[in-house]
C-alpha positions in Angstrom: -163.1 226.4 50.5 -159.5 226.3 49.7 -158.3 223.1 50.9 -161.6 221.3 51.0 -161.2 220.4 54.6 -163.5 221.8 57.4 -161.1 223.8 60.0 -163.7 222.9 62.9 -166.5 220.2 63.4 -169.3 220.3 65.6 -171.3 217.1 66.3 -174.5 216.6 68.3 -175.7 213.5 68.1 -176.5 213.3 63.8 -176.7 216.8 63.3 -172.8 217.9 62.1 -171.7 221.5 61.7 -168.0 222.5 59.7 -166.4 225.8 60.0 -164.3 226.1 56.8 -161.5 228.7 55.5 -161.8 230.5 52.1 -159.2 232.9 50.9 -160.6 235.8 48.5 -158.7 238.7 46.9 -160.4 242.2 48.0 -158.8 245.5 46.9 -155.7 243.0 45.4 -155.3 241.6 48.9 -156.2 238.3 50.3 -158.5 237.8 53.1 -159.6 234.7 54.9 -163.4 234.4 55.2 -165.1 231.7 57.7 -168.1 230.1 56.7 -169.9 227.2 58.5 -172.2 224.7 57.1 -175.1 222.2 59.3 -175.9 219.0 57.8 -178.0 216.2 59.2 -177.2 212.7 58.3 -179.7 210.0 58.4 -180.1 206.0 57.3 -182.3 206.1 53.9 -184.3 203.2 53.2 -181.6 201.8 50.9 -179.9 201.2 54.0 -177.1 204.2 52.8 -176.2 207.5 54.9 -177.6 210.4 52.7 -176.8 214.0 54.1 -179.8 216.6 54.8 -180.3 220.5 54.9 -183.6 220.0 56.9 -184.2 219.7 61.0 -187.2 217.8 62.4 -188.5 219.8 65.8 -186.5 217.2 67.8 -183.2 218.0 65.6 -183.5 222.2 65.9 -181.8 222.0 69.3 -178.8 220.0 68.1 -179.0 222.3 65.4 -179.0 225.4 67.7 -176.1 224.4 69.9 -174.1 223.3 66.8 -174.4 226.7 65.5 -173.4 228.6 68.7 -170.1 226.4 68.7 -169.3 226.9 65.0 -169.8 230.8 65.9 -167.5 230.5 69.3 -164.7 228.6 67.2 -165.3 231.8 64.3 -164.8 234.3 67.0 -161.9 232.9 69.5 -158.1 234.0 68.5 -156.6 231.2 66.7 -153.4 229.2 67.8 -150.1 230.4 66.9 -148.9 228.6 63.8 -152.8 227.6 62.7 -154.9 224.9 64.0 -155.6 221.3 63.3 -158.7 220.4 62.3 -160.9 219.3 65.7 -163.9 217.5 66.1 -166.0 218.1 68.7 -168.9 215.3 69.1 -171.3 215.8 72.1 
């Protein structure tokens, strides 16, 4: 992830999903990869926000719709002259 900074975000209630931009060199030219990642945040008992890889059953749909935005926002055209990073929180 070449600037460290998601290109997209996808929020459903805690469940957060980032589209990010990575430039690799294939054949000795570069090429822009998209990748997404899904996350779950939650309160820990020490009263901190801690990040998560794992859904309850409740979470899978947030999870599931997440997924199928980060995978529209991977497949649409992008703007002329590049695109701020959005958030989109539902």
């Amino acid at each position: 992830m070449a600037n460290n900074e998601p290109i997209r975000k996808f929020q459903a209630g805690h469940v957060t999903r980032a589209v990010w931009e990575n430039v690799v060199t294939v054949n000795g030219k570069p090429q822009t990869i998209v990748k997404a990642t899904v996350d779950r945040r939650y309160l820990g008992r020490d009263g901190t926000w801690k990040t998560s890889q794992s859904f309850s059953r409740n979470e899978i749909p947030l999870a599931i719709y997440v997924l199928q935005k980060a995978f529209e926002a991977m497949i649409e055209k992008p703007s002329e002259g590049g695109e701020a990073e959005r958030q989109d929180v539902v």
